[in-house]
Phi, psi and omega in degrees: 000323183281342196278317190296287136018265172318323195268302160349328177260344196283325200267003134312310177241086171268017177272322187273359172339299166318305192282347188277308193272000177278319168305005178253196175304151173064035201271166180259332184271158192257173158352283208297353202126324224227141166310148186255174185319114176273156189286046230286146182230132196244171163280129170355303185302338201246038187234324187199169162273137166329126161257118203311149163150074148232311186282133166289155183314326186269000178271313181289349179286310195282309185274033179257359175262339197264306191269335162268005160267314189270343179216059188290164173289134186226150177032051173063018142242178242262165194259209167294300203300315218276340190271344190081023124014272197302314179319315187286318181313284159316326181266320164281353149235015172270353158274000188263195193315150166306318169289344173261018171278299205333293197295305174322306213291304176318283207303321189233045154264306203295327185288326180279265170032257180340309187293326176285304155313341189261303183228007181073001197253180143286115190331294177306344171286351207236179208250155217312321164293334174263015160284318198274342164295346166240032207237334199256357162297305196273030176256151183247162180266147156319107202226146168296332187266165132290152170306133165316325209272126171310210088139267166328348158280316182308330210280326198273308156312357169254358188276338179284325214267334170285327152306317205281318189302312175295300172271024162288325192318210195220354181269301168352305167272006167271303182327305227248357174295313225247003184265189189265161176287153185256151176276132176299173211265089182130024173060153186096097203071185174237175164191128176249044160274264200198166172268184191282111157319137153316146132233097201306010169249341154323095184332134189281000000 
């Protein structure tokens, strides 16, 4: 009815339009005239954190431990852990296909396994040698295919998908904005990305 009103009176006075509609609904302008208070707003990501929900605690415990062996922090930029990784991780595999629910879920049940067979611990407890004693049975040479074996499909898919996730972030790319170019590696040029990361289960 007020709205029915409004327009009624604008097609009456249309001189008076301007001053009509800032006073009606939906007007852009406040009481006085004057614009109102904008809103300051961030992106979802910088406001909180993600909340896991797919993996159980000790499956997200183990690949945030999975994730800091394989993509610790280098040359000053930030590592798996510093990017939100294991979080992203969790949130991409709980939208994928039911086999690449399988293989995570399988893949870091079995490293917690190993770790309770091996050492009585839990996988995130134990320490950077007895990871890599159950981490170098399952590593495979590079293939176009996956290893037939799960268990050597799990580690070489998450070790690419924790690389890839990482220097995608946005911490990754703060990092590598603000830092000075670097040399590459064997000398000769500069490069103001990033270096090839370690991966300390590789055999040297």
């Amino acid at each position: 009815m007020k709205r029915r009103r409004l327009l009624q009176a604008i097609a009456a006075s249309p001189a008076a339009a301007p001053a009509l509609l800032a006073q009606g609904p939906g007007s852009r302008l406040g009481q006085a005239g004057t614009a109102p208070a904008r809103i300051a707003t961030v992106p979802a990501g910088e406001a909180a954190t993600p909340a896991p929900r797919f993996f159980s605690p000790i499956q997200l415990e183990t690949l945030r431990k999975l994730a800091a062996t394989l993509m610790p922090p280098l040359n000053g930029n930030p590592g798996a852990i510093e990017a939100g990784v294991p979080e992203f991780l969790d949130f991409l595999a709980g939208s994928s296909p039911a086999a690449r629910q399988k293989l995570y879920r399988a893949g870091l049940d079995h490293l917690e396994a190993e770790a309770k067979r091996l050492h009585a611990k839990s996988f995130p407890s134990l320490e950077d040698g007895q990871i890599d004693a159950i981490l170098k049975p399952m590593l495979a040479p590079w293939t176009y295919d996956p290893p037939a074996d799960p268990r050597k499909h799990f580690l070489a898919a998450a070790r690419a998908d924790i690389r890839a996730a990482t220097l995608n972030s946005r911490e990754w790319a703060a990092a590598a904005s603000s830092a000075p170019s670097r040399r590459r590696r064997g000398g000769g040029g500069t490069v103001g990305l990033y270096w090839l990361p370690i991966d300390p289960t590789r055999p040297a």
